[in-house]
Structures are given as structure tokens and as C-alpha cells.
N, CA, C and O atoms as a GROMACS GRO file, in nm:
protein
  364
    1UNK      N    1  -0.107  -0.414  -0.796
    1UNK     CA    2   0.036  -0.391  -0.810
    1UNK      C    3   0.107  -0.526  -0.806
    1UNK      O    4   0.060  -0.608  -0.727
    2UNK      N    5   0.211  -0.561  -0.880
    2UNK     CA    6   0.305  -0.664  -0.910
    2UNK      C    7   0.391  -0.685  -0.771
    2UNK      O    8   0.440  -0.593  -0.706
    3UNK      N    9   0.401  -0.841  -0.735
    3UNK     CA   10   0.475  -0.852  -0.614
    3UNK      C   11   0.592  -0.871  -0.681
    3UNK      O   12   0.589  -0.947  -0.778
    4UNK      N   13   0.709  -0.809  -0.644
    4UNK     CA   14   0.866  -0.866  -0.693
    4UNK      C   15   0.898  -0.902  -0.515
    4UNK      O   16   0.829  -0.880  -0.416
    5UNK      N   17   1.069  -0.983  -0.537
    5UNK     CA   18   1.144  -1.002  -0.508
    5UNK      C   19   1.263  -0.919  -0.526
    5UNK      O   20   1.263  -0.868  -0.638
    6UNK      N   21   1.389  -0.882  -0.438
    6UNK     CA   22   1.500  -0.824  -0.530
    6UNK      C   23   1.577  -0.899  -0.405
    6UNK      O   24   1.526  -0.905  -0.292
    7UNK      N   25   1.724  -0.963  -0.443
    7UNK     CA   26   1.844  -0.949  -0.352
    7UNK      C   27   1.938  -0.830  -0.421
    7UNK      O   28   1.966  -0.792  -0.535
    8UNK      N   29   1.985  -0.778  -0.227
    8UNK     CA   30   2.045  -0.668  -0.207
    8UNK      C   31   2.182  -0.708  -0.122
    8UNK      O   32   2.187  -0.792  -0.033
    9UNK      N   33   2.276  -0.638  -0.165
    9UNK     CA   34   2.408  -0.656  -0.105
    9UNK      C   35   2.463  -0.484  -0.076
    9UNK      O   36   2.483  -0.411  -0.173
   10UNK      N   37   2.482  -0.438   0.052
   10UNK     CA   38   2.497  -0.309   0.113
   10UNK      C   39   2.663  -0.281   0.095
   10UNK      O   40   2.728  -0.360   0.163
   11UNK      N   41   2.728  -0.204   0.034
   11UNK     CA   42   2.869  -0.244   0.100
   11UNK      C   43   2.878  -0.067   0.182
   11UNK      O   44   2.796   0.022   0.158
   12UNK      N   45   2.968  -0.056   0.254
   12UNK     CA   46   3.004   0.099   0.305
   12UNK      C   47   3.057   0.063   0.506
   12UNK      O   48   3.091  -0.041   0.561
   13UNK      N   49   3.042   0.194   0.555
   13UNK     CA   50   3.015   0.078   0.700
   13UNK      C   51   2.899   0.096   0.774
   13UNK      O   52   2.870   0.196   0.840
   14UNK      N   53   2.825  -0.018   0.756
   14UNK     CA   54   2.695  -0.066   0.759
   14UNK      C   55   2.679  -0.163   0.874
   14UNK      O   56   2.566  -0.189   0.918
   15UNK      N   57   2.785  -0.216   0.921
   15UNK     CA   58   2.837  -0.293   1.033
   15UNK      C   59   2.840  -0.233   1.170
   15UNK      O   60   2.923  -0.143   1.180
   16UNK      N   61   2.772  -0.258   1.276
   16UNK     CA   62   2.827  -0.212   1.394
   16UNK      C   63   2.736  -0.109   1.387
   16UNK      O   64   2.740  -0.072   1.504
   17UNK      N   65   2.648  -0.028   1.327
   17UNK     CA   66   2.585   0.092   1.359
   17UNK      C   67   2.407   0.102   1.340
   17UNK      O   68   2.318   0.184   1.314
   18UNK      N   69   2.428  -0.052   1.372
   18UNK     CA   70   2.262  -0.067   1.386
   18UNK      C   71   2.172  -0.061   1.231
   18UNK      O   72   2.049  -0.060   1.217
   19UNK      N   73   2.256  -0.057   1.148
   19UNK     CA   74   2.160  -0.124   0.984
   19UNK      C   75   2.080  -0.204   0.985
   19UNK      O   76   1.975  -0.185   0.923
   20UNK      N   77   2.104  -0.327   1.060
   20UNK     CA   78   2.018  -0.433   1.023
   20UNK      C   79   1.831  -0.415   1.092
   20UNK      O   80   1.724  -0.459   1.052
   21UNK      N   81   1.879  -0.317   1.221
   21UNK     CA   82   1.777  -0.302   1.335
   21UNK      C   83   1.717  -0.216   1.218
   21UNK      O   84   1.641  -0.285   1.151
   22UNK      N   85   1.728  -0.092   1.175
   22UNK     CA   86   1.661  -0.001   1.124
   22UNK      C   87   1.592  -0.026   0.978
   22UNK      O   88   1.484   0.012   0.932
   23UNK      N   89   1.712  -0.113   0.919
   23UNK     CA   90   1.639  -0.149   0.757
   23UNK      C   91   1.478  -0.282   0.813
   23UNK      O   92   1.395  -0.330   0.735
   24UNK      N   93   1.487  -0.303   0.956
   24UNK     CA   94   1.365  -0.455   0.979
   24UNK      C   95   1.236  -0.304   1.042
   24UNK      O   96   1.115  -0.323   1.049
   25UNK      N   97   1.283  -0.213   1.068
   25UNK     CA   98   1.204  -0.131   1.139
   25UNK      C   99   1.135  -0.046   0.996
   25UNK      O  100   1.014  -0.025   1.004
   26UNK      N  101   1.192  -0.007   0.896
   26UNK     CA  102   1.179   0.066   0.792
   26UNK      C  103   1.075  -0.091   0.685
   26UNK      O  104   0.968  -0.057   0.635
   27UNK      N  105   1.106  -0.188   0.673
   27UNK     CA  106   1.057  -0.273   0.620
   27UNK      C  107   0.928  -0.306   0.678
   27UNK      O  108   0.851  -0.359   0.598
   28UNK      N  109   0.891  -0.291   0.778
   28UNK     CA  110   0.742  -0.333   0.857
   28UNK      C  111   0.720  -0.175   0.854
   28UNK      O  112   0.599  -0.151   0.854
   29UNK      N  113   0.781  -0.084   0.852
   29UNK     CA  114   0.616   0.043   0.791
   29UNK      C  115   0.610   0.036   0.684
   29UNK      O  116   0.506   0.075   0.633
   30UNK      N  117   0.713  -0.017   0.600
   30UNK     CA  118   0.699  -0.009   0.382
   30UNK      C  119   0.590  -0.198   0.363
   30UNK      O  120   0.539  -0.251   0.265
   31UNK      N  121   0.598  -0.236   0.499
   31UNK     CA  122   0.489  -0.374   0.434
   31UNK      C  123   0.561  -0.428   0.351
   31UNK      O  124   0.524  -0.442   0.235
   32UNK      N  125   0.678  -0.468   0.396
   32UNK     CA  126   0.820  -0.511   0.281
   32UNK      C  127   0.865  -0.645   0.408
   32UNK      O  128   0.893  -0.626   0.526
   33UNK      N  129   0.861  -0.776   0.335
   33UNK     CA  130   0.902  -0.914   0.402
   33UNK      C  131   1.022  -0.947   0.336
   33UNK      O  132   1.078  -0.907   0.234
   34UNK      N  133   1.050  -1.046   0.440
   34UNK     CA  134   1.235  -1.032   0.394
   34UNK      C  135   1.340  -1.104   0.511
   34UNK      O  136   1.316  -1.149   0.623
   35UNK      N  137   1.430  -1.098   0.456
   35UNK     CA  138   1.560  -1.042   0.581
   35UNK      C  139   1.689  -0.996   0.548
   35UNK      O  140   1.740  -0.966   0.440
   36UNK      N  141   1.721  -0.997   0.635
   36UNK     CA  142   1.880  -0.887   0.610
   36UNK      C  143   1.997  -0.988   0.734
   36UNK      O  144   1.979  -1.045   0.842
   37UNK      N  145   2.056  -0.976   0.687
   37UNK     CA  146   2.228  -1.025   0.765
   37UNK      C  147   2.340  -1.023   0.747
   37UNK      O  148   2.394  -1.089   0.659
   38UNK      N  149   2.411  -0.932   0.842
   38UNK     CA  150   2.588  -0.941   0.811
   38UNK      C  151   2.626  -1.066   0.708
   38UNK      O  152   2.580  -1.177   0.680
   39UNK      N  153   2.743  -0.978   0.666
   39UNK     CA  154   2.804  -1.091   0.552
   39UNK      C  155   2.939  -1.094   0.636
   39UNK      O  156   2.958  -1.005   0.719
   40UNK      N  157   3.050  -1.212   0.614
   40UNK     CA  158   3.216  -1.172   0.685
   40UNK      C  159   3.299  -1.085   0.577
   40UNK      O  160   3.421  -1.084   0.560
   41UNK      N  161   3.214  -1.022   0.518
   41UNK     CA  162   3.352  -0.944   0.454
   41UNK      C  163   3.279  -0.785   0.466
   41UNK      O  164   3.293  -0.708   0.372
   42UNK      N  165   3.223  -0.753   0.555
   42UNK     CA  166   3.144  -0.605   0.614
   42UNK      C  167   3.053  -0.574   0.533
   42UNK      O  168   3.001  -0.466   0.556
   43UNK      N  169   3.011  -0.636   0.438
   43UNK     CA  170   2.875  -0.571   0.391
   43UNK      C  171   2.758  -0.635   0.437
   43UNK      O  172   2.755  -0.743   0.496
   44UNK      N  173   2.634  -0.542   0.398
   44UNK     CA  174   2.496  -0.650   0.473
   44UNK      C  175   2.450  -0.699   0.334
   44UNK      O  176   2.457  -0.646   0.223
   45UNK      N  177   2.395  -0.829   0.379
   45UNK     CA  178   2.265  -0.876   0.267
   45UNK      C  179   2.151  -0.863   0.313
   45UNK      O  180   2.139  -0.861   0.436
   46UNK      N  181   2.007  -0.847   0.209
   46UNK     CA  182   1.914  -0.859   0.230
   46UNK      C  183   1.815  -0.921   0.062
   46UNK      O  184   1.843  -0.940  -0.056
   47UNK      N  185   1.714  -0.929   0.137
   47UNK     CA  186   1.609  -1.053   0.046
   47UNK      C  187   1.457  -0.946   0.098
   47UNK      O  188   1.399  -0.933   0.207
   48UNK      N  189   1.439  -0.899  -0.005
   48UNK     CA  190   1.325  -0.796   0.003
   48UNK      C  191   1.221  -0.901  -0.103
   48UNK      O  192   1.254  -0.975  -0.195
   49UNK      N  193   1.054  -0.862  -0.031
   49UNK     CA  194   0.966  -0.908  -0.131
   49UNK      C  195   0.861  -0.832  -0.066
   49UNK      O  196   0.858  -0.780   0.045
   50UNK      N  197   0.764  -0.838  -0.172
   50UNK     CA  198   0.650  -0.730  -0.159
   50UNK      C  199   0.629  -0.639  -0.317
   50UNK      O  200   0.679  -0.637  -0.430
   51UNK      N  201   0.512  -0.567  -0.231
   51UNK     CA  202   0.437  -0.484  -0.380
   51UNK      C  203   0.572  -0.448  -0.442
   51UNK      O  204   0.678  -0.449  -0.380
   52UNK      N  205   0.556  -0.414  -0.581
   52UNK     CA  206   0.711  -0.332  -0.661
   52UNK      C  207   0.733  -0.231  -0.544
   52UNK      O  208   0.812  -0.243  -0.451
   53UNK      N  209   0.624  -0.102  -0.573
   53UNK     CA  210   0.645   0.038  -0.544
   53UNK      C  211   0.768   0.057  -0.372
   53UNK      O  212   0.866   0.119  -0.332
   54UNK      N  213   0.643  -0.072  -0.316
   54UNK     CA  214   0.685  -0.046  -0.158
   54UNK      C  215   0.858  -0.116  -0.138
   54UNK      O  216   0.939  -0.088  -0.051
   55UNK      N  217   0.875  -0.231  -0.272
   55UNK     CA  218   1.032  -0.260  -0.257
   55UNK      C  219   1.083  -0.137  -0.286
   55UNK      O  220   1.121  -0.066  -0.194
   56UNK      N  221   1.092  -0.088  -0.442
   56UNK     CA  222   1.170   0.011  -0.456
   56UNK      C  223   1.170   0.180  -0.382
   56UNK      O  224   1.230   0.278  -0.427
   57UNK      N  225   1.115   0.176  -0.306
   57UNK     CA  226   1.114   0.268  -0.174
   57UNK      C  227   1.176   0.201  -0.067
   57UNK      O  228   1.247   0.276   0.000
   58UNK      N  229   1.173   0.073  -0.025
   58UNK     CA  230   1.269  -0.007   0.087
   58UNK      C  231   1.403   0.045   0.023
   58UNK      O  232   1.472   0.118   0.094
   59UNK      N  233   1.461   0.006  -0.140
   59UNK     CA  234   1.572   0.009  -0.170
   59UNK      C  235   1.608   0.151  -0.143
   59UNK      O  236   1.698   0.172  -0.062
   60UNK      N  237   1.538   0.270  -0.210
   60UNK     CA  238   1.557   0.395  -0.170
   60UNK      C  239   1.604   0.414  -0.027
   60UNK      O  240   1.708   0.472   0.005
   61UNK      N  241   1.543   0.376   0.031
   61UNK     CA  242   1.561   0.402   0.206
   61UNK      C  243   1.711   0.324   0.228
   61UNK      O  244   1.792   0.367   0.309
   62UNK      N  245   1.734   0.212   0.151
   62UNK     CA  246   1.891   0.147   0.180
   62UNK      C  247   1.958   0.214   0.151
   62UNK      O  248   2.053   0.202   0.229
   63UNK      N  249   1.979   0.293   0.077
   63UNK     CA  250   2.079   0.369  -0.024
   63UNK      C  251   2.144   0.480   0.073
   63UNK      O  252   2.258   0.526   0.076
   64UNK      N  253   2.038   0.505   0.145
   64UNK     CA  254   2.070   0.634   0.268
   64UNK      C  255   2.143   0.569   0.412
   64UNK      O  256   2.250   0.583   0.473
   65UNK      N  257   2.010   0.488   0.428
   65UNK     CA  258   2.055   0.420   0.556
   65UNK      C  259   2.030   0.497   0.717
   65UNK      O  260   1.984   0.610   0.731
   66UNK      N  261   2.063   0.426   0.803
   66UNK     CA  262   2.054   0.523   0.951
   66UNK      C  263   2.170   0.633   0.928
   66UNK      O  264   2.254   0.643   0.838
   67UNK      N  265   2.144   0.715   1.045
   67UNK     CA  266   2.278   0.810   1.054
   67UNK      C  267   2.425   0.788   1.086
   67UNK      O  268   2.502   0.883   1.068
   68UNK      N  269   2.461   0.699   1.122
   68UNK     CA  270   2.518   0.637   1.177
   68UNK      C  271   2.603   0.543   1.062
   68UNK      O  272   2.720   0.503   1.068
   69UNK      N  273   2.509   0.525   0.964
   69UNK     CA  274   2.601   0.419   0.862
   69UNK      C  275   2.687   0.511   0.711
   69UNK      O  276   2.673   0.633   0.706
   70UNK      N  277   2.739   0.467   0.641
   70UNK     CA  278   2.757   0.546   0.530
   70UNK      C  279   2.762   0.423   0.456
   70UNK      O  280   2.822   0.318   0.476
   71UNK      N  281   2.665   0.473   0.342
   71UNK     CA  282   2.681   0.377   0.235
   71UNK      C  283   2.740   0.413   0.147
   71UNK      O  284   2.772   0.530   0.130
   72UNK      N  285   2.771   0.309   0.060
   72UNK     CA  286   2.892   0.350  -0.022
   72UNK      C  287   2.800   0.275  -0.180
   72UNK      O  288   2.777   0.321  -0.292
   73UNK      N  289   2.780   0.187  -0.134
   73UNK     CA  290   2.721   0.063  -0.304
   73UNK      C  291   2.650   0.027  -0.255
   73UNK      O  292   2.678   0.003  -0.138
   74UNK      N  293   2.480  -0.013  -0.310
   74UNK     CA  294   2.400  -0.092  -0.332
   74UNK      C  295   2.342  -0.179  -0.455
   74UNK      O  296   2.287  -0.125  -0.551
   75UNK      N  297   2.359  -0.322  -0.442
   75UNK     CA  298   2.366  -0.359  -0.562
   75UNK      C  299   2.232  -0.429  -0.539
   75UNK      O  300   2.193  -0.458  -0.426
   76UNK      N  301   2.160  -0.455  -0.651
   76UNK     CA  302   2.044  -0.490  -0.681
   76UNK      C  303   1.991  -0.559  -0.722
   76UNK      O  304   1.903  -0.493  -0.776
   77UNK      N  305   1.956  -0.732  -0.758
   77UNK     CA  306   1.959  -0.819  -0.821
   77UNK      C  307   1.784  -0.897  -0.802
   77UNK      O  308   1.736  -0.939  -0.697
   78UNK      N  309   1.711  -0.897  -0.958
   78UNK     CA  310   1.585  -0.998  -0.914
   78UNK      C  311   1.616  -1.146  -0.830
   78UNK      O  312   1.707  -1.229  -0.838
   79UNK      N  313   1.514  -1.135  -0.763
   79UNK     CA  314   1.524  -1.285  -0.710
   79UNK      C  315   1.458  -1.344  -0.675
   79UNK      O  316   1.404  -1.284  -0.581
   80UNK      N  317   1.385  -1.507  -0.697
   80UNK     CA  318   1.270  -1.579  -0.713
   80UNK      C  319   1.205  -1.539  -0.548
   80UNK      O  320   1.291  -1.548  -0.460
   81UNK      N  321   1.076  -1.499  -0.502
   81UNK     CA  322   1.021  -1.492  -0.400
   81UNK      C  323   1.003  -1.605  -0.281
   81UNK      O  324   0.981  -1.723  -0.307
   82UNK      N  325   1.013  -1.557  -0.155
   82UNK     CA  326   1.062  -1.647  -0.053
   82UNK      C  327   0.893  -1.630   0.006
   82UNK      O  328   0.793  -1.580  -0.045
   83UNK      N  329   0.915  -1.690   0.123
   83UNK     CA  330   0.774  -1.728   0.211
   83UNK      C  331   0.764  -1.571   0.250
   83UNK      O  332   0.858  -1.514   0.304
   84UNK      N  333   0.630  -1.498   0.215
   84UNK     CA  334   0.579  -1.379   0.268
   84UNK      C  335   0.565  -1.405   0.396
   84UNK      O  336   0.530  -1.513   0.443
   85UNK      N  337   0.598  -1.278   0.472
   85UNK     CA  338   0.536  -1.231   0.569
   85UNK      C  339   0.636  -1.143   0.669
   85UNK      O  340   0.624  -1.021   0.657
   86UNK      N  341   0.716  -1.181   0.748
   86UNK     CA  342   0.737  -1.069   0.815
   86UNK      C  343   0.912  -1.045   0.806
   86UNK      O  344   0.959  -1.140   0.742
   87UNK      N  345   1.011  -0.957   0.845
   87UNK     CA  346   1.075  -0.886   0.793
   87UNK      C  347   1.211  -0.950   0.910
   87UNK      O  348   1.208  -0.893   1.019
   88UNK      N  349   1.305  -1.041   0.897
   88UNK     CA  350   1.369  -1.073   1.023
   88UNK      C  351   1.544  -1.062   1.023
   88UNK      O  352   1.609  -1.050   0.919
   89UNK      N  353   1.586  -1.066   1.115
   89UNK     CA  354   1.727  -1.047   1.134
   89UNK      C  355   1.788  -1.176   1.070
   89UNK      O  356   1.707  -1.260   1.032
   90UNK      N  357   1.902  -1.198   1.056
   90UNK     CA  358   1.957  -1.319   1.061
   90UNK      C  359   2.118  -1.321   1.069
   90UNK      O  360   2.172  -1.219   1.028
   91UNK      N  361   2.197  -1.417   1.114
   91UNK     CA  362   2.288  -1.402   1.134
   91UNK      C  363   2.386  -1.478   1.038
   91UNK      O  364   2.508  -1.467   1.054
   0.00000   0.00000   0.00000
């Protein structure tokens, strides 16, 4: 299977309700490296890499999100691959 890259930009409120904890918890069972971090204008970013299948199931899983969040837009963009391996917060 083909490794991609994708950057992701979350908008909805995704802030404050624990997104970032759950999309790093959902990314280490999908075997999906990366990270994710608040932006200042309330949406999250993230930098997904890994097999296709297991990104576009990470993205699936963004689209929903915890219970707690409501998403509203996920936007989707290729993007050149970063250092593999594990899945982290950032600020």
C-alpha cells in the first residue's frame, strides 16, 4: 500500500473539548504519524502520514470527531511527508 501524507485544517468547535487528545488516541490505533494543534482562529490543524487506506479512515474519523466536538469543515490538502513515527500534540 502507498504511503501518503495529507494536511488537515478542522474548523467547527473543536477547541476546548478534547480533539486534539482523541484524534492522537484514534491515530496510534489507525498506525497514522503526525500531529495536530490549535490554530488562534479556533480551528485545529493536523499533518497525517501513513498507509493511504489507514489516512483516509484517520480523515473519516475527523469528520465526526469526539462527542463533545461538532464539526463543521474539513479541508484536505496533499502534503510532502514528515519524519514517520509517532502521532504528537503540539501547541
Amino acid at each position: 500500500m502507498a504511503e501518503v501524507a495529507r494536511h488537515i485544517r478542522v474548523t467547527g468547535r473543536v477547541q476546548g473539548v478534547f480533539y486534539r487528545a482523541w484524534a492522537q488516541g484514534q491515530a496510534r490505533e489507525l498506525g497514522v504519524s503526525g500531529w495536530i494543534r490549535n490554530c488562534p482562529d479556533g480551528s485545529v490543524e493536523a499533518h497525517l502520514g501513513g498507509e493511504e487506506d489507514c489516512v483516509d479512515r484517520m480523515i473519516q474519523r475527523m469528520r465526526q470527531g469526539p462527542s463533545n466536538a461538532q464539526v463543521d469543515d474539513v479541508e484536505v490538502e496533499e502534503a510532502a511527508p514528515e519524519n514517520p513515527g509517532r502521532f504528537e500534540l503540539r501547541r
